[in-house]
C-alpha positions in Angstrom: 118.1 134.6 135.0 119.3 136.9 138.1 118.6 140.6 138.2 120.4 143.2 139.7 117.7 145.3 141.5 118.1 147.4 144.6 119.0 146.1 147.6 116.1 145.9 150.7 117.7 145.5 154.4 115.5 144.8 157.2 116.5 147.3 160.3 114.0 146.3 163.4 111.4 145.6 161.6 111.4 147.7 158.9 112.3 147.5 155.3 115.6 150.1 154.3 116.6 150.2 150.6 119.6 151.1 150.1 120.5 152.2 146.6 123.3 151.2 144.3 123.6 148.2 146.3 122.0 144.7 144.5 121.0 141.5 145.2 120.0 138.2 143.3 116.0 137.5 142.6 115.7 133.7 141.7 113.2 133.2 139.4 110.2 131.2 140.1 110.7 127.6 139.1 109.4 126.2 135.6 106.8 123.5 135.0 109.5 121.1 134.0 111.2 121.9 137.0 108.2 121.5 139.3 108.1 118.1 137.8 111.2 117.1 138.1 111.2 117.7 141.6 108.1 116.3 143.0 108.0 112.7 142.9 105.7 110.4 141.8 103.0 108.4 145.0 100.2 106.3 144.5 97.8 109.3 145.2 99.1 111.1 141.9 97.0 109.6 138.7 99.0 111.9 136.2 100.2 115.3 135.2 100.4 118.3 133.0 101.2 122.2 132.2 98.2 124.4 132.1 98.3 128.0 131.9 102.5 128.1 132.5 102.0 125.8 135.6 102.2 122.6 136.2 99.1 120.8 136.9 98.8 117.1 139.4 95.7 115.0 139.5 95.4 113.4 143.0 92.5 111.3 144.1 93.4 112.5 148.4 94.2 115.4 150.7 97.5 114.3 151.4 98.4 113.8 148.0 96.9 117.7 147.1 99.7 118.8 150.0 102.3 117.6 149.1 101.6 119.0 145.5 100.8 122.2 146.6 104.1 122.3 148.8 106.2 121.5 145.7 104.5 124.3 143.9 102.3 122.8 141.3 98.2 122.8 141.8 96.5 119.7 142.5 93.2 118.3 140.7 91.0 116.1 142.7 89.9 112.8 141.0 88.1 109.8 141.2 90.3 107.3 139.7 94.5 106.8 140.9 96.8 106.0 138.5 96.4 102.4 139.1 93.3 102.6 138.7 94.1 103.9 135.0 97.1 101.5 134.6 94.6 98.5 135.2 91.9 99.6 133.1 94.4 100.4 130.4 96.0 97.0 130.5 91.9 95.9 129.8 91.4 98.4 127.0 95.0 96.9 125.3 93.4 93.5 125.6 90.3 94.4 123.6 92.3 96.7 121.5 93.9 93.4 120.3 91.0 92.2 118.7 89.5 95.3 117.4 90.1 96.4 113.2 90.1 100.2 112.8 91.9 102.0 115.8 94.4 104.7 115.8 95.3 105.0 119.2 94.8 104.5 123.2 96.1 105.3 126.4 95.7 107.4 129.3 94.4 111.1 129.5 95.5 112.2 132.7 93.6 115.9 132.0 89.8 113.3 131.2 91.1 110.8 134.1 90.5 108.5 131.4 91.9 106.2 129.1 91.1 107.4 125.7 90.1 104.9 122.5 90.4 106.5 119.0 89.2 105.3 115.9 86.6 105.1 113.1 83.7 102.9 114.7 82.3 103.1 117.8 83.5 99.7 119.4 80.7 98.7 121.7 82.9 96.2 123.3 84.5 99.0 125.5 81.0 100.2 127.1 81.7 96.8 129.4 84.9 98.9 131.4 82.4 101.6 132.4 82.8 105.8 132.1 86.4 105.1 133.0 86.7 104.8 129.3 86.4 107.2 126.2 85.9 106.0 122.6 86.7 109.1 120.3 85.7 108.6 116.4 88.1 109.9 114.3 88.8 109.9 110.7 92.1 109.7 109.6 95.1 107.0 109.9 98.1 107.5 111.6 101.3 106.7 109.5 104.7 105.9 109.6 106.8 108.6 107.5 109.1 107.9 105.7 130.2 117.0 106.0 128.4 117.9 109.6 125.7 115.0 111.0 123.2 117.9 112.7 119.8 116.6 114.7 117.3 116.8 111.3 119.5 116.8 108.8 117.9 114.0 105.8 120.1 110.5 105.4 119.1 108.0 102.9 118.7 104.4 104.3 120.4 102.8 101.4 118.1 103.3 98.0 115.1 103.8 100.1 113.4 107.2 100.4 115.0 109.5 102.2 114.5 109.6 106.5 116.0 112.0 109.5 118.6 112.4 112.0 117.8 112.2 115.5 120.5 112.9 117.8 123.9 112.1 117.6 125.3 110.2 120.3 128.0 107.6 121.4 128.6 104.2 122.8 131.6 104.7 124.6 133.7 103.7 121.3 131.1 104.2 118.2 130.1 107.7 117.0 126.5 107.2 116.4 122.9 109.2 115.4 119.1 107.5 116.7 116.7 107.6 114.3 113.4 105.5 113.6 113.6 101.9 113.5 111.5 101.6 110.7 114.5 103.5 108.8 116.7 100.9 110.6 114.9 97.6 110.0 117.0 96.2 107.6 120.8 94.8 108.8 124.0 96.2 108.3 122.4 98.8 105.7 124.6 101.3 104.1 123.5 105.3 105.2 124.2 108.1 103.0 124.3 112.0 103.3 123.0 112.4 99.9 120.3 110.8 97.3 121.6 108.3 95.1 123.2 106.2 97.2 126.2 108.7 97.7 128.4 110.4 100.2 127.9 107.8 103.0 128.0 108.5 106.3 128.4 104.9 107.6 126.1 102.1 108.5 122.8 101.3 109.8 121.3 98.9 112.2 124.9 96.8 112.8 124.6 93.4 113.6 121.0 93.5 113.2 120.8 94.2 116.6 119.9 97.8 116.6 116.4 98.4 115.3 113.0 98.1 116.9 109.9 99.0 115.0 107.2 96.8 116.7 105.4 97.3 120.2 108.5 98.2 122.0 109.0 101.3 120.3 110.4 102.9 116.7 114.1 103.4 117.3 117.0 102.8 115.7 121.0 103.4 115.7 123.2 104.6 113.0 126.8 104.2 112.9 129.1 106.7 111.5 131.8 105.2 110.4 133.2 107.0 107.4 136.4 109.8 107.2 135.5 113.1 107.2 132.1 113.2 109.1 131.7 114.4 112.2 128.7 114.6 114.8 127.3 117.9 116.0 125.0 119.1 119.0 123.4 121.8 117.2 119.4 120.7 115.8 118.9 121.8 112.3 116.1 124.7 112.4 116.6 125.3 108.5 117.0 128.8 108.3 117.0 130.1 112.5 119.5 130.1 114.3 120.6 126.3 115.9 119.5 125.1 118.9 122.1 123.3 121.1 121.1 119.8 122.6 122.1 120.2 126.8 120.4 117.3 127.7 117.5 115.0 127.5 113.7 115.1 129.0 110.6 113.3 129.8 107.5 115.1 127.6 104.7 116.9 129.6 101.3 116.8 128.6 100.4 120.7 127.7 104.0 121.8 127.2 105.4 123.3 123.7 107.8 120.9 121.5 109.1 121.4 118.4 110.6 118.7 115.7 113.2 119.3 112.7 113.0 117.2 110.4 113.8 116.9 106.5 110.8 118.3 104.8 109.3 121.4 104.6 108.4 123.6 106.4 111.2 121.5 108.3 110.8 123.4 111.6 107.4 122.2 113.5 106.5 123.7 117.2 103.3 122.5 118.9 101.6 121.0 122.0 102.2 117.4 123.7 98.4 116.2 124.0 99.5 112.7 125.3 102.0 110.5 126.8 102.4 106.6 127.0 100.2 106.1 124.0 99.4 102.9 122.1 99.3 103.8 118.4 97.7 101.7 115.4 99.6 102.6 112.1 97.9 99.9 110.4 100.9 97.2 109.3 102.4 97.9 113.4 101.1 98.4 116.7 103.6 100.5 118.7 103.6 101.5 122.6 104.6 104.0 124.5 104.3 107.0 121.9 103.9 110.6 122.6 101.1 112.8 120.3 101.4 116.3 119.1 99.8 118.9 117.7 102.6 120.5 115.8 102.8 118.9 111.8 104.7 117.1 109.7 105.4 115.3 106.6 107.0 111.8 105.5 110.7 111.8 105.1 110.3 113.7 108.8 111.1 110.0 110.6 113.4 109.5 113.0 114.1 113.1 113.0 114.9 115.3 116.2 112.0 116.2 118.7 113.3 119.0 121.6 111.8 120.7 124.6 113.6 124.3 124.1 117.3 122.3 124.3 116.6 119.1 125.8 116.4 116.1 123.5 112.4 114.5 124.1 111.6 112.4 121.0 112.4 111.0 117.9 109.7 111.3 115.4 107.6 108.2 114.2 104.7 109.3 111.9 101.7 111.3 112.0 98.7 111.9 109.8 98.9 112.5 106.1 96.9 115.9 106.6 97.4 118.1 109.3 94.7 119.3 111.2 94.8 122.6 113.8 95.0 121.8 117.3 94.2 117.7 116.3 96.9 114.8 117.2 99.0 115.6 113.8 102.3 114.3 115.1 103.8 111.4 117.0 107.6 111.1 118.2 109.1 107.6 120.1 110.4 109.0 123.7 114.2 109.8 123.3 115.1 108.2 126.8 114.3 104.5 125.8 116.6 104.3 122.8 119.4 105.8 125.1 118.7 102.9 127.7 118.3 100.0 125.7 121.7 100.5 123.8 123.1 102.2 126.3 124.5 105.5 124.8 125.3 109.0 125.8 123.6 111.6 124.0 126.1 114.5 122.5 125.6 117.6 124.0 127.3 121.2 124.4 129.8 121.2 127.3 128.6 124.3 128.2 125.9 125.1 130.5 122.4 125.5 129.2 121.7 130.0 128.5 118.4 131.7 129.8 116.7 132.6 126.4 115.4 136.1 127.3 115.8 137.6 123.8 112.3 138.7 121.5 111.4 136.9 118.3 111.1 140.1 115.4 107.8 141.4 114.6 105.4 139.3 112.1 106.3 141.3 108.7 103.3 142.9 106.2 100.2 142.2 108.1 97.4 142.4 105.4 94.0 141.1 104.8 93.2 138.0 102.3 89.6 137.7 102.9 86.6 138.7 104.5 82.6 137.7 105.1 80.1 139.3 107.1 81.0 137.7 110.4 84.8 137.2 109.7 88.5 138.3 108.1 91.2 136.2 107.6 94.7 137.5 107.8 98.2 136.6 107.0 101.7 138.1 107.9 105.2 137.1 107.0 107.1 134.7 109.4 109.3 136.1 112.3 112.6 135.0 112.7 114.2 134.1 116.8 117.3 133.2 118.0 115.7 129.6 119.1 112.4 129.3 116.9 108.9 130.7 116.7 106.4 128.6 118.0 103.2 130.5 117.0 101.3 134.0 117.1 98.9 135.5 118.8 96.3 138.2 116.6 95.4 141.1 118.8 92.0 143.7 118.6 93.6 146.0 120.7 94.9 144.4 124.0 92.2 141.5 123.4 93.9 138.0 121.9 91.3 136.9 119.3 93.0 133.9 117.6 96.1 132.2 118.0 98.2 129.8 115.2 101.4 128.2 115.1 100.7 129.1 110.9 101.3 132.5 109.2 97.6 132.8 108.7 94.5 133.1 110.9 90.9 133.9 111.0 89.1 136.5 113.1 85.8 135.0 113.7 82.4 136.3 115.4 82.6 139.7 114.3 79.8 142.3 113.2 78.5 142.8 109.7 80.1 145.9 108.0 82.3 147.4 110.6 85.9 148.0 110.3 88.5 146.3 112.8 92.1 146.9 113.0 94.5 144.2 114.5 97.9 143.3 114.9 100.1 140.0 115.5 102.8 139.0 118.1 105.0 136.3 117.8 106.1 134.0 120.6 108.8 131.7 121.5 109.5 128.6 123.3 110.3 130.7 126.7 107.7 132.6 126.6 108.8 136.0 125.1 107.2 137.9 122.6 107.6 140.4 119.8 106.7 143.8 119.8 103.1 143.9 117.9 103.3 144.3 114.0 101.8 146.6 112.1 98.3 147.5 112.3 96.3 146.2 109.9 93.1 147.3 108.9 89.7 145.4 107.0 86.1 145.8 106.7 83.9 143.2 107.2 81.1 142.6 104.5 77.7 143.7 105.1 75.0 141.2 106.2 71.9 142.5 107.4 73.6 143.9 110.5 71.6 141.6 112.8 73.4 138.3 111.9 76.4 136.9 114.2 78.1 133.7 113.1 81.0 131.9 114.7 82.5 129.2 111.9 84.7 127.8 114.7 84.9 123.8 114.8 84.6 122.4 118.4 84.6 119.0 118.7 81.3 117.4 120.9 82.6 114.6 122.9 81.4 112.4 125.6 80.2 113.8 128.6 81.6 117.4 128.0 80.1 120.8 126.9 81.4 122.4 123.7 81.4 126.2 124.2 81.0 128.5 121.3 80.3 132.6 121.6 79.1 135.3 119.4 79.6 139.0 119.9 76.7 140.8 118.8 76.7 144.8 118.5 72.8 144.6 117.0 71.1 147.9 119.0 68.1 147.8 120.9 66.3 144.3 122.0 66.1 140.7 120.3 63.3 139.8 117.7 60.6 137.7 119.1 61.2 135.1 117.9 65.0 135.2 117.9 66.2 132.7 115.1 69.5 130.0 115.7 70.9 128.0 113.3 73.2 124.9 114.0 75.5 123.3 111.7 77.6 120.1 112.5 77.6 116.5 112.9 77.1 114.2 115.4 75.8 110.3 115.3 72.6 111.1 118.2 70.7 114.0 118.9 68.8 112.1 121.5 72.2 112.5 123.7 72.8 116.4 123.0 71.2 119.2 125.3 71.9 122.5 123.1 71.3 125.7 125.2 71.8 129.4 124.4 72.8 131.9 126.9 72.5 135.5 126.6 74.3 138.3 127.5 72.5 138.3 130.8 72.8 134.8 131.8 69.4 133.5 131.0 69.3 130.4 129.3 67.2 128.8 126.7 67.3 125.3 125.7 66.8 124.5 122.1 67.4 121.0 122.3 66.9 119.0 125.5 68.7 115.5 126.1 66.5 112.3 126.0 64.7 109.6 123.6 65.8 105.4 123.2 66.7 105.3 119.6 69.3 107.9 117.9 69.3 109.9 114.9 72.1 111.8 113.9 72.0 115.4 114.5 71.1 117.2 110.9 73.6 118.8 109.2 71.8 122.2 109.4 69.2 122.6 112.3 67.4 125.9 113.1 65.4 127.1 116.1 63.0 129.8 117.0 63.3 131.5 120.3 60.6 133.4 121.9 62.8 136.4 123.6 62.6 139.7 124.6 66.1 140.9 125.5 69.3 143.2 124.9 70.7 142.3 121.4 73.8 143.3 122.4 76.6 142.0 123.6 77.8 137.7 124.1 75.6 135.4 123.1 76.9 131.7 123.9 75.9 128.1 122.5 76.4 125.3 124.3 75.9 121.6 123.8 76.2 118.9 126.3 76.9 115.1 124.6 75.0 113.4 127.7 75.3 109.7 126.1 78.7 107.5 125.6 79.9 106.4 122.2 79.0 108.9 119.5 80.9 111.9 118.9 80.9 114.9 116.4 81.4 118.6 115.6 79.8 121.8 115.7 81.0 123.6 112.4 79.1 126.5 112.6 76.2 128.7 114.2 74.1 131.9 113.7 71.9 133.7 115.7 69.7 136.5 114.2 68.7 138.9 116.8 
């Protein structure tokens, strides 16, 4: 948005300001519109948003230029986008064969193509390091007046589904949804459970439903006197947001979906693009994942980047997980193409959100341990949506959650901490802090530090957990470390432990030919002689391909 600030004039070669005079300051460019203005070459092998900017793998120097020029930072590596596309197109083929898998597709962040699912599919080690089996443990399924993107509609006597977003075919008035709401022909749609108040008719012709590799999309017609078709997304409770457009989906960038079951209103992050997903009775392509949640009777509801349409959803799993792939939506842009609509939008032009979400209501403690508190805080309201919080010790952001709940982790036995929480929006603004609120942790010896954070231990990367210790004086000799998690073989883990000073010790060093899985509790004695105080850091390095697990929890008594 321009600013009117003071005018500068330049008078041989010097700057004059001359006051009550103003001139326009253009804002720096978003991600999304870095993006949209720097094509694609065979040098790029992907993008994403990182830290507000938008981020460009490129495998040469001239490739890193012409990134940098456009204002988005390069990454150097190895493998070029057709490099990926090619290796995909081998994973897909094996993929065909295989029972068991949830997902695959690129990573452009790993330079990778990732494989998910519940075995470790050996058949894959043939395509090389180019290639990442993740184990996971859950299924991915497919959930089942004024027409508003998320409003419910009932497929005939089926279970309820969503709206997408309304749009028309030059002579039809019409709302996209999932196609496997749509799969059956010339299906009546109602507004309303028990086959009442119908809106008008779904999937005409049979022509306008696709629930199989091509995507999950599907049209309804609205046929019926008295409805119309609106714009304006269904937040449930916030104020609507106005559909200006649509959009690709970034990897890294904030989306939120509205959808017919509670909480309704869902904001979270894109972790991938162009995905293959497994829901067990079809395989679909081309899907985006999320982190944000959801629930059945969420399908083919409305996915949006601030107000541009992105997705309609498809499923997700049946439990969410924090900061996991929870959420899948089909890309909005191919069921515009293949029927050839125009999306609804407002006529006017798109407003700069600058305005605050409210503060985070009653801040107040639910539970503490000797390492930890847990908090919880009433929901802010924003004249878009609230996509998460941020929990502050002073200045200092300790946890973040798109919930109304969070856990302070890593703290010191019996010592009081006060905190307060912020909440954020889609642009980028945020609340003024809430109330302090004030807990005592329990006591525990004083010399214990814990951190019950998961991080997840993945091929040929290093999961980073840290401790703050205020113990006094130096370390016991020996120091003691206890590791909980999982993980299928030990043999490929080196575990290390920093100290506040940088030295490392290794606990566990990588090597051996047959694997055990790492014990479920595992604790080393260290020989030290240091400063107790201050951040002590575990680290474990998965040095081997194929097995995967978690850290749940460590301890360290100094």
């Amino acid at each position: 948005m321009k600013r009117p600030v003071t005018a500068v004039v330049l008078l041989a070669g010097a700057l004059v300001v001359q006051p009550g005079q103003a001139i326009a300051v253009e804002p720096d460019p978003s991600p999304q519109q870095v993006s949209a203005s720097l094509p694609t070459s065979p040098g790029q092998a992907g993008r994403w948003i990182e830290d507000g900017r938008l981020v460009v793998a490129v495998v040469d120097e001239a490739s890193a230029g012409q990134v940098r020029a456009a204002g988005a930072v390069p990454k150097r590596v190895s493998r070029s986008q057709g490099d990926l596309d090619r290796l995909l197109a081998e994973v897909d083929s094996i993929a065909r064969t295989q029972d068991g898998l949830q997902s695959w597709g690129i990573d452009p962040i790993a330079n990778k193509v990732v494989v998910k699912g519940r075995g470790a599919y050996s058949d894959f080690a043939a395509l090389g390091d180019g290639v990442q089996v993740v184990r996971v443990t859950t299924d991915f399924r497919q959930q089942a007046g004024e027409v508003n993107p998320g409003d419910p509609w009932w497929p005939g006597g089926e279970s309820n589904c969503s709206v997408g977003f309304p749009a028309t075919d030059g002579q039809q008035r019409v709302f996209l949804t999932a196609g496997h709401c749509t799969d059956n022909a010339n299906q009546p749609a109602y507004g309303a459970s028990g086959q009442s108040n119908r809106i008008g008719t779904s999937n005409v012709g049979g022509t306008r439903s696709v629930n199989a590799r091509e995507g999950d999309m599907g049209v309804v017609a609205v046929t019926e006197a008295g409805w119309t078709t609106s714009p304006n997304v269904n937040t449930w409770g916030q104020p609507a947001v106005t559909v200006t457009g649509s959009a690709d989906a970034i990897v890294g960038e904030t989306v939120c979906h509205s959808g017919n079951t509670a909480p309704n209103w869902e904001c979270g992050r894109v972790t991938a693009v162009n995905q293959t997903i497994d829901y067990g009775n079809v395989v679909i392509e081309g899907l985006t994942t999320t982190t944000a949640c959801s629930q059945g009777g969420d399908s083919g509801g409305a996915w949006l980047r601030a107000d541009k349409a992105v997705g309609l959803h498809s499923g997700g799993n049946s439990t969410c997980t924090p900061n996991q792939d929870n959420s899948i939506f089909q890309p909005v842009g191919e069921a515009l193409a293949k029927w050839n609509l125009t999306l609804l939008t407002d006529d006017e032009p798109p407003v700069d959100d600058d305005e605050a979400p409210t503060a985070p209501g009653s801040p107040r403690s639910t539970g503490t341990t000797a390492d930890s508190i847990s908090l919880a805080w009433t929901a802010a309201t924003d004249n878009v949506g609230v996509t998460g919080y941020d929990v502050l010790d002073g200045s200092r952001v300790v946890a973040s959650t798109a919930t109304t709940s969070a856990t302070v982790t890593g703290l010191a036995a019996d010592t009081s901490y006060s905190f307060t929480v912020v909440a954020k929006d889609a642009a980028g603004n945020k609340s003024v802090a809430s109330a302090v609120v004030t807990a005592r942790t329990q006591p525990g010896g004083g010399r214990t530090f814990a951190n019950g954070t998961d991080y997840p231990i993945r091929d040929f990367q290093v999961a980073v957990s840290q401790v703050r210790s205020t113990a006094s004086g130096r370390t016991a000799s020996p120091m003691r470390v206890t590791v909980e998690g999982n993980h299928t073989c030990l043999e490929d883990l080196n575990i290390s432990l920093v100290s506040p000073s940088g030295r490392r010790y290794y606990l566990q060093r990588y090597g051996g030919t047959t694997c055990h899985p790492l014990p479920a509790s595992k604790t080393y004695d260290v020989p030290a002689n240091e400063t107790a105080a201050g951040t002590w850091t575990l680290r474990i390095g998965d040095n081997g391909y194929g097995d995967t697990g978690t850290l749940t929890n460590w301890s360290i008594t100094l």
